[in-house]
N, C-alpha and C positions, 0 to 999 in steps of 0.2 A: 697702472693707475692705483692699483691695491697699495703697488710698493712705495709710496711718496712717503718724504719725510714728515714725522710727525707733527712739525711747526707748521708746514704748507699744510698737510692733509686738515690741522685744524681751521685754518684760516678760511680753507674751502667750505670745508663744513658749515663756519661760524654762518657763513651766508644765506645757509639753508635752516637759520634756528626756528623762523618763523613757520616753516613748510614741517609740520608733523608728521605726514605721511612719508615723502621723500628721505628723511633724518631716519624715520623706523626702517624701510629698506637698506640703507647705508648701514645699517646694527649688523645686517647679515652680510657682509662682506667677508670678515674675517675680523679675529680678535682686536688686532690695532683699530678698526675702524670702529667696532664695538665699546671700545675703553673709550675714546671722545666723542662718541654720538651718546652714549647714555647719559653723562652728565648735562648735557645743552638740551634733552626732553626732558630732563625732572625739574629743570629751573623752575617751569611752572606745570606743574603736574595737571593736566585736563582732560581732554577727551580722547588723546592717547596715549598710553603710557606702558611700555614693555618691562617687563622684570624677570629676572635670573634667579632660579635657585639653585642655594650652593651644589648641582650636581649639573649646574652651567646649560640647561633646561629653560629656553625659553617661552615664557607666559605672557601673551598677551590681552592686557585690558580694559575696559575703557568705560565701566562704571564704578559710581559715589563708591557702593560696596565693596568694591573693591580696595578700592584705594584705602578704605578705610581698614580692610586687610592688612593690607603693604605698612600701613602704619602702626597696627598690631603688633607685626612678626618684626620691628627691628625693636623692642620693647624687652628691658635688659632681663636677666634672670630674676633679680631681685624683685623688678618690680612685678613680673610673673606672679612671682612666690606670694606678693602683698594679694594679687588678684585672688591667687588659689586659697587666702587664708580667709577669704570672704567668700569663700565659694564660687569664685565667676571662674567659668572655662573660656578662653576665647575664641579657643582653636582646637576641633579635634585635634588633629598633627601639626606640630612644629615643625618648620623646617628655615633657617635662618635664609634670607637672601644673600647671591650673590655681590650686590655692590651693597655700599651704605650711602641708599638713596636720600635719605632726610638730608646728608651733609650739602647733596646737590640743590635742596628746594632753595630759591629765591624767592616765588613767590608762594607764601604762605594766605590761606584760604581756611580759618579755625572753622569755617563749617563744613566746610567739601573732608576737612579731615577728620573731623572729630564727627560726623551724620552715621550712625549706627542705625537707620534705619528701623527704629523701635526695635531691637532685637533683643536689647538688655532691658533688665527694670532701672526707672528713672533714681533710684542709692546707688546702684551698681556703675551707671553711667557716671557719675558724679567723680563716682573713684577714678574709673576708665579715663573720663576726661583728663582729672591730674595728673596723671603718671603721662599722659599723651603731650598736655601741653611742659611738660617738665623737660622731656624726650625734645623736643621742641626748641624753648627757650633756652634750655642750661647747655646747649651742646656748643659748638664750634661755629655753625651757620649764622653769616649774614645776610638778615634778608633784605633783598631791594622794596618787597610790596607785602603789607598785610589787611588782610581785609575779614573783618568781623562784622558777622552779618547776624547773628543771632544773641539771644544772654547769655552773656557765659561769664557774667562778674561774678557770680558765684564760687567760680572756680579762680578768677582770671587773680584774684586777690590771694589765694594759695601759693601765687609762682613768685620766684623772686627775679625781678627782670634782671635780664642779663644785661649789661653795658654793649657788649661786641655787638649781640644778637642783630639790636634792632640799630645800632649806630650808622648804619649807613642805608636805613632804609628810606624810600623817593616815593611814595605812595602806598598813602594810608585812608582804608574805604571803613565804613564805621556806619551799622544801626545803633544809633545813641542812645535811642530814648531811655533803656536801662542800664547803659555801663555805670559804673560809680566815676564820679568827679579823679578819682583820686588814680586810675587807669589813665586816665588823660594827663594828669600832672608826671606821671612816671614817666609816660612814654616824650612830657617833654624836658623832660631832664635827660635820658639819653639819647632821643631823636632829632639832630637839628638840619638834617637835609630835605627833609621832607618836600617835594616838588607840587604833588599831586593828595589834594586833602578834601575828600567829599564824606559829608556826614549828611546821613537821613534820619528824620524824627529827631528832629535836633532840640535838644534841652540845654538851651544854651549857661554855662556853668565857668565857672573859674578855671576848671581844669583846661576846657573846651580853648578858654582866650589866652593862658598860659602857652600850650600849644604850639596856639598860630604865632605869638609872640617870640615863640621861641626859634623860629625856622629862620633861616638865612637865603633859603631860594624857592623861596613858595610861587609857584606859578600858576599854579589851576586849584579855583577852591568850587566847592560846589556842596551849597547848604540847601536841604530841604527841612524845615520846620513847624513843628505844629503847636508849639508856645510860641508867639508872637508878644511877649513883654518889651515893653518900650525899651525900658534901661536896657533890659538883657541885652537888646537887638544894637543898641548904643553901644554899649563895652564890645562888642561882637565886631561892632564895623570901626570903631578909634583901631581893634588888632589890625582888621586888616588897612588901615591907611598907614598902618607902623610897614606893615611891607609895601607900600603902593609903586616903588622901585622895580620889586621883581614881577608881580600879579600880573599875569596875561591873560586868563581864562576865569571869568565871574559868573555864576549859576547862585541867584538867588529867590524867596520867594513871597518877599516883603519888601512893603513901600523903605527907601532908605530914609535909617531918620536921621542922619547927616547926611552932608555934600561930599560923598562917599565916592562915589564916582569923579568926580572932580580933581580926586586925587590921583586917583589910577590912572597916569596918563598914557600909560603902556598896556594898556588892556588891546586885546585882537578879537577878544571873543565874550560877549555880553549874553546871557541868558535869564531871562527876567519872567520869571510866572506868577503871577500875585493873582488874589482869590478877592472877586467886589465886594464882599462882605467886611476886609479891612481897609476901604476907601469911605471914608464917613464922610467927603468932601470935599472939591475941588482943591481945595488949598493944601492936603496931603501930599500931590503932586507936585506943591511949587518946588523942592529942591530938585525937578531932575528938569528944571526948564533952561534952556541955553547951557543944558552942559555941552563940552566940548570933549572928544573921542579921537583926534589924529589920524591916531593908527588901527583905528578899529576892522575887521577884516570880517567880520559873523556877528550879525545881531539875531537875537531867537525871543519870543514877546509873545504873553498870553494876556489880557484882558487889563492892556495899559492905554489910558488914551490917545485917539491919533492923537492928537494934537504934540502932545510928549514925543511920540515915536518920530513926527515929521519934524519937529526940533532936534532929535538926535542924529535923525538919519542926514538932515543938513548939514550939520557939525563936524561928520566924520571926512572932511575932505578929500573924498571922492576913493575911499579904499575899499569899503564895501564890497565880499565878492557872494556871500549866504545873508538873506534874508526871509528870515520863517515869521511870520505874523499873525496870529489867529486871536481876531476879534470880536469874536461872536457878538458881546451883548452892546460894544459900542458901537459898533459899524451903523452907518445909514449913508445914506446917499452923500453929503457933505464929507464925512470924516473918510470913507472909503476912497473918497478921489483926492482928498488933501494926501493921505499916503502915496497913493501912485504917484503923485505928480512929482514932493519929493523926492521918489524913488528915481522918476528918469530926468529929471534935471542935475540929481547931483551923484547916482551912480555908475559912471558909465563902464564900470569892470566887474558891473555885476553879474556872476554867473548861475545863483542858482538861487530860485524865489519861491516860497510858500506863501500865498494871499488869497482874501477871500474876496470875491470877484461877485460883482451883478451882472445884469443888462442895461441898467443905467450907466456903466463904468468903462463901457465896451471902446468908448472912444478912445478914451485915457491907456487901456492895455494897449493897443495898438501905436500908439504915442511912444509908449514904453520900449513894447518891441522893436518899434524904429529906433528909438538911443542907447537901448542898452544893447550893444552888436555882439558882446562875449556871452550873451544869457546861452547856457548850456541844459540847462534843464528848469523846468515849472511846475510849481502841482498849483492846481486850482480846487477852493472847493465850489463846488457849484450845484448844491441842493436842490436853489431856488431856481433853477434852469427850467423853460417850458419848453417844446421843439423848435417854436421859433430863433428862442434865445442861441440852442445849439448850431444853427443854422448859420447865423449869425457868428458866433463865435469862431467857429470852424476854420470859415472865411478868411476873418481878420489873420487865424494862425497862420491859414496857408499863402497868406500875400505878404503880409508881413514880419515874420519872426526872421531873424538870423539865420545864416546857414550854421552857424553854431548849435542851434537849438536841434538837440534830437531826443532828450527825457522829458517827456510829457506825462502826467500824473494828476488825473479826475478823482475827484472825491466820492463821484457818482458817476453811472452811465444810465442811469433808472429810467428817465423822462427822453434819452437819444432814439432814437428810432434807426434801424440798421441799414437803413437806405440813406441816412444821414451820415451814418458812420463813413459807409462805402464812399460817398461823394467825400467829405472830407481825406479819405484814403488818394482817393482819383488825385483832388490838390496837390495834395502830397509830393505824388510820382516826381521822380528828379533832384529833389533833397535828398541830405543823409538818410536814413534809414533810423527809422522811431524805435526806440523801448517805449512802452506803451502799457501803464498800471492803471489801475482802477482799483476799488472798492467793490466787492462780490456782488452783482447784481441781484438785487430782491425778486426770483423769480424763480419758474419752474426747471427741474433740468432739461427739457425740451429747448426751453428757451436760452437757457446757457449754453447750450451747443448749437446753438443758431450765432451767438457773440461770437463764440469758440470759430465756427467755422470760416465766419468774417474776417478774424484776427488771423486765422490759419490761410488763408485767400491769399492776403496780402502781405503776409509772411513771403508767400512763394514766388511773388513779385517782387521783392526786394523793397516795400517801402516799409514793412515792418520789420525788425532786427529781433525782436522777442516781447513778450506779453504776460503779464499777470494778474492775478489777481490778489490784494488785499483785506483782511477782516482786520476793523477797527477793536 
C-alpha cells in the first residue's frame, strides 16, 4: 500500500481531504505519502494542522497562536530586518519550515492569520499585519475562499492586489461595516468567479454592487444589514436581478423593495429575517404576494406574515423539503393554522420542519403528519405547553407521524412531567429509534438526572437512538 503510484496514491488520498484526522495519520506513513498529504491539510488551515521543521521534526498544532507562528516563520529576511528595525522580536529562535505552506493555503482567513492574540502593541501589529498580508497577496497562491472578519482596511489599502491571487477565488465572507468601498471595487476587477458571497453589517456602497455585478456565477449570496436605506437596498437588489440566471441560495434581512424575488426563478434555498420595526404597514408586504418559487427546496422565515408565507409556500410546486418558521409576534390562532394547512396540502416531500405549534393547532399537526409521509425530522416550540397539552401531543406523534420520522426536537420539556415522557416512550416502542434534543431544563441537578435517567431507560430498550440537550 505504501508503494502505490503517486497519481493513484493521490487520487486516494484526494478522498479523504475532508477527514483531518485520517489525512494527519497518512503524513506518517512515509516520505511520499507525507509530500501529498501536507498540501491537501493546509488548503484550509483549522483545527489541525501539522508542520515540519527544516530538521524534518514533526510539530503538531491546532491553535489561532499557533498558526499565527507558522505564518511568522515563512516571513522573508528582509522583512525580518524591517521588524528588527522597529524593534519588534517575533521569535526567540528562527528556524524556517520544512514545506512552504502559505503556497498550499486556499483558503485564506485574514483573522485566524493575522490574531496575535494581544501579544504586540497595536503600531507594532500594524507593521506585523503588512508584511503578513504582503507575504500573502504578492506570492504565487490562488485562493478559492477569503474571509475577512475583522478591520483591517487600514492595512488592506497598503497591499497592492495581485491579479492571479484572488482571480479564481469562489467564496468571499466579509464584516463590512468598515472596509473602504474601494476594497470591494478592487476585488471586483480581479474577482469574477465568485460563487458564494455573504457580507455582515452590510453598508451597502458602490463597491459592495460593482461586485455582485461583476460575478458570472454567483450562487449563494447572503446579506445581513444594519443600514436599511431604501435606494441603497434598491441598487443592492437591480445587482442581484443582473444575476437572477445563476442565484440559488438567498439570505436576506429586509422587506424587498422590488419584485426581487420574482426574478430569481432558480432559487432552491430562501432565507428571509426581517426585524417588525421595518414593517410600517401592511402594504410593505405587497410585492412578495403571489410570488412564484418552482424550484424552491429550503424556505427559513423569521417574523414574516403568514399570510405571505402561506402564499409562498403554495407557489413552490410541491418541492419543499426544509421548512424553518419562527413567528413569534404574528402567530395566533388563525395565522398558525393557515401555515400548517399550506404546509400539508402542498408539501408532500417535505422532510424537515421548524414550527411553532399550540394546543388549538393540534388537529392540523396530525393532518400534516398524515400527508407529509417523508417528514424525517421536527422541532417544535412548545413554551406554551400545559401537561394536558403534552398528553395530548404525544398521542397524536405516536399514532400518526411517519415511519420516517425519527428527529424530534422540543423547545422545552419544562411543563412534561416524566410519567408523561415514559408513556409517550411506551407509544413509541416498534418505530425507528428517536434522536431526541430538547432545550436544558430549568431545573435542579437532581431533577436533570431524573430526565437523564428516563432518556438513559429507553435508550437501553432501543426506542431511543441518543439524546441531548441544547442552550439557546
Amino acid at each position: 500500500m505504501s508503494k502505490l503510484d503517486k497519481d493513484v496514491l493521490f487520487l486516494i488520498l484526494k478522498e479523504l481531504q475532508d477527514d483531518k484526522r485520517s489525512l494527519y495519520s497518512c503524513l506518517l506513513v512515509n516520505r511520499t505519502w507525507c509530500k501529498i498529504t501536507v498540501p491537501m491539510l493546509w488548503k484550509n488551515p483549522g483545527e489541525f494542522f501539522p508542520i515540519y521543521n527544516a530538521k524534518n521534526s514533526l510539530f503538531y498544532y491546532n491553535t489561532k497562536n499557533s498558526l499565527f507562528n507558522v505564518v511568522l516563520s515563512h516571513l522573508s529576511e528582509e522583512s525580518r530586518d524591517i521588524l528588527r528595525d522597529h524593534g519588534i522580536n517575533i521569535m526567540d529562535t528562527y528556524q524556517r519550515p520544512l514545506f512552504d505552506y502559505i503556497s498550499f493555503w486556499r483558503h485564506l482567513n485574514l483573522l485566524d492569520s493575522i490574531d496575535d492574540k494581544g501579544i504586540f502593541e497595536e503600531h507594532n501589529m500594524i507593521i506585523i499585519t503588512i508584511l503578513i498580508l504582503k507575504l500573502f497577496i504578492n506570492s504565487d497562491t490562488r485562493f478559492t475562499h477569503l474571509h475577512i472578519s475583522k478591520q483591517l482596511d487600514y492595512v488592506l489599502n497598503h497591499i497592492s492586489w495581485a491579479e492571479n491571487c484572488f482571480s479564481e477565488l469562489e467564496c468571499f465572507q466579509c464584516d463590512s461595516e468598515h472596509v473602504d468601498p474601494n476594497i470591494f471595487e478592487e476585488l471586483s476587477r480581479v474577482s469574477k468567479s465568485i460563487k458564494k458571497l455573504e457580507l455582515n453589517n452590510l453598508h451597502i456602497n458602490n463597491g459592495i454592487i460593482k461586485l455582485i455585478e461583476a460575478q458570472k456565477n454567483l450562487k449563494d449570496v447572503g446579506f445581513v444589514t444594519s443600514a436599511r436605506e431604501k435606494s441603497a437596498c434598491k441598487a443592492l437588489e437591480e445587482s442581484l436581478m443582473k444575476n437572477a440566471d445563476t442565484i440559488q441560495c438567498l439570505k436576506m434581512d429586509w422587506i424587498p423593495m422590488m419584485k426581487t424575488l420574482s426574478h430569481l426563478v432558480n432559487l432552491i434555498n430562501l432565507d428571509m429575517s426581517w426585524d417588525l420595526k421595518d414593517c410600517s404597514n401592511e402594504n410593505d408586504w405587497d410585492l412578495l404576494e403571489n410570488v412564484s418559487l418552482p424550484f424552491i427546496k429550503v424556505l427559513k422565515a423569521r417574523q414574516v406574515p403568514s399570510k405571505i408565507l402561506s402564499s409562498l409556500i403554495e407557489n413552490t410546486k410541491g418541492q419543499l423539503v426544509e421548512i424553518n418558521i419562527f413567528n413569534w409576534y404574528f402567530e395566533d390562532l388563525y395565522s398558525g393554522r393557515i401555515i400548517i394547512q399550506s404546509i400539508y396540502k402542498n408539501c408532500p416531500n417535505l422532510q424537515y420542519l421548524k414550527l411553532l405549534f399550540n394546543k388549538d393547532n393540534f388537529l392540523e399537526l396530525e393532518k400534516l403528519l398524515v400527508n407529509c409521509q417523508n417528514l424525517i425530522g421536527i422541532f417544535i416550540f412548545s413554551e406554551m405547553f400545559r401537561e394536558s397539552d403534552w398528553i395530548e401531543f404525544f398521542k397524536i406523534l405516536a399514532q400518526s407521524s411517519p415511519n420516517s420520522l425519527n428527529i424530534l426536537e422540543f423547545s422545552t420539556i419544562d411543563s412534561c412531567k416524566l410519567e408523561t415522557l415514559a408513556m409517550f416512550f411506551d407509544n413509541w416502542n416498534g418505530r425507528q429509534p428517536m434522536s431526541l434534543s430538547t432545550l436544558r431544563p430549568v431545573c435542579t441537578n437532581l431533577e436533570l438526572e431524573k430526565y437523564s435517567e428516563v432518556f438513559e431507560e429507553y435508550k437501553s430498550k432501543g426506542v431511543v437512538k441518543d439524546y441531548y440537550y441544547f442552550d439557546f
